[in-house]
N, C-alpha and C positions, 0 to 999 in steps of 0.2 A: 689496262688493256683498252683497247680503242672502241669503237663500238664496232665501227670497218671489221674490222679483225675478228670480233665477237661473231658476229655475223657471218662472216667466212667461215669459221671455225666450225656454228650449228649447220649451217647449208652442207659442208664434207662430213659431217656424222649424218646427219639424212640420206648422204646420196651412199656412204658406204654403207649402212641399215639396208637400203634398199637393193644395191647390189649384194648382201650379205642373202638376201631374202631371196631373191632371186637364186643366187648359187644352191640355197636350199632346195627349192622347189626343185631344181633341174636335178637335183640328186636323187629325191623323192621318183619322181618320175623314171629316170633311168633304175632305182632300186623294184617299182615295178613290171617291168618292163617285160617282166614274161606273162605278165596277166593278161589273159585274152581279150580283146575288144569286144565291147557288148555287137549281139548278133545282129542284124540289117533287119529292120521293121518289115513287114509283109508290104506288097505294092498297094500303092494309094492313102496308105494309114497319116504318113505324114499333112496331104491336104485334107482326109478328115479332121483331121488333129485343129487342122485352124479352124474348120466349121463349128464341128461339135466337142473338140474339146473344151476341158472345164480348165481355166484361167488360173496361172498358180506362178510360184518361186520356186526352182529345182534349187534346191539349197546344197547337198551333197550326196556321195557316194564313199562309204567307211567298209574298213573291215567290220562284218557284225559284231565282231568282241571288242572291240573297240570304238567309240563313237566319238574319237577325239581323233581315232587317225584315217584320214580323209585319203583316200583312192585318187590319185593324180596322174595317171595313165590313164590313155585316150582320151582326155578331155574331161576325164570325168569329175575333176576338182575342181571346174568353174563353173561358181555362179552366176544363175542366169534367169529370165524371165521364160516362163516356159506354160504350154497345155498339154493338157495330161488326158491321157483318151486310154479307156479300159474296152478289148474286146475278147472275143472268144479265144485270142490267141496269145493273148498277153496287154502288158501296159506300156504304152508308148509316153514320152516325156520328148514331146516336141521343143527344143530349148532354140531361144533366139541367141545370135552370133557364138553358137557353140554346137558341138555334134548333137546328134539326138541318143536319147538315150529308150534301147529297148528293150525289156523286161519278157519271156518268154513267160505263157502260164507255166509248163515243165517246171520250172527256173525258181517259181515263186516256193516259198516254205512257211512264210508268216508273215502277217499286217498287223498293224496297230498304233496308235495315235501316244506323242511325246511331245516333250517340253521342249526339249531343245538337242541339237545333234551340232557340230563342229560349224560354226560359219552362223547359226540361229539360235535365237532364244526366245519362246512366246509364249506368252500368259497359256494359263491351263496344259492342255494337250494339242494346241493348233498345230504340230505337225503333222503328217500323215506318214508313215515310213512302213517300208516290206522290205522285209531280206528278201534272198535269192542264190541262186548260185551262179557265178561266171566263171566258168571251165570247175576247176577241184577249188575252188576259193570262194568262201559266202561271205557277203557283202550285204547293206544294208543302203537303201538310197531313202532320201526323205525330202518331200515337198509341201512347200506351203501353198493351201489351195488358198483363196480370196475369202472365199465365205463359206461357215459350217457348216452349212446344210450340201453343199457340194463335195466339202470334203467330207461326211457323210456316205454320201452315196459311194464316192472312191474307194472309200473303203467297205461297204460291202461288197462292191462288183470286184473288190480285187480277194476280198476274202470267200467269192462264191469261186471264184477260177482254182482256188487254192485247193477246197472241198468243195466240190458242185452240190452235195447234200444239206450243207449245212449254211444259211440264208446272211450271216452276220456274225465276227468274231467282236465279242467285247472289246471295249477300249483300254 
């Protein structure tokens, strides 16, 4: 075989992978497709979010029993560069060239710090992740924040909305 040939040959297994992968995803998608879209951030949250949000990777959105199968309705399967801004009414995930994503306090049911969820993997516990509930379906989102001592604080501000009583949930 020629080398022309060879070369053609890998170039249509690339592009059928790729359109193989694609076909996936769009079935993914449509197989969620009655899951409700996360709820519209309170007004202004979003240009707080660039002020004083804390600098982070929105890495994904899983069903909670599962942290391999990634939630791909409304956008919420793409990786993306993102600030993350905790207030009294929940957590916002301001993502760059993708929707935002926003976290009701109601919504929240538990925080806590992992190794790795679908799409990441990082030394120690450097992710930060909270379940929730979106419609009757709990879901887990997880983001890497830049630096520990931020993702720190995220996670007590989101483990204080959770129980206002109690000040920090162990990692």
């Amino acid at each position: 075989m020629s080398r022309p040939v060879a070369v053609a040959i890998v170039a249509l297994l690339v592009l059928l992978a790729w359109g193989l992968m694609y076909v996936g995803w769009r079935s993914r998608v449509r197989r969620q497709g009655d899951l409700p879209a996360p709820p519209a951030a309170p007004a202004g949250w979003a240009a707080r979010a660039e002020r004083e949000g804390v600098q982070a990777t929105y890495v994904s959105t899983t069903s909670a029993s599962d942290r391999l199968d990634r939630v791909a309705a409304h956008g919420l399967g793409t990786r993306s560069a993102a600030r993350v801004l905790v207030g009294a009414d929940g957590v916002l995930v301001a993502r760059t060239g993708a929707p935002d994503v926003f976290t009701p306090a109601a919504a929240l049911t538990g925080v806590r710090r992992e190794a790795f969820r679908v799409g990441k993997a990082v030394p120690g516990t450097g992710l930060l992740v909270w379940d929730w509930s979106l419609g009757d379906t709990l879901v887990t989102t997880a983001v890497h924040a830049r630096r520990d001592p931020e993702r720190e604080a995220l996670q007590a501000a989101i483990a204080a909305l959770i129980d206002p009583t109690r000040p920090e949930e162990e990692p």
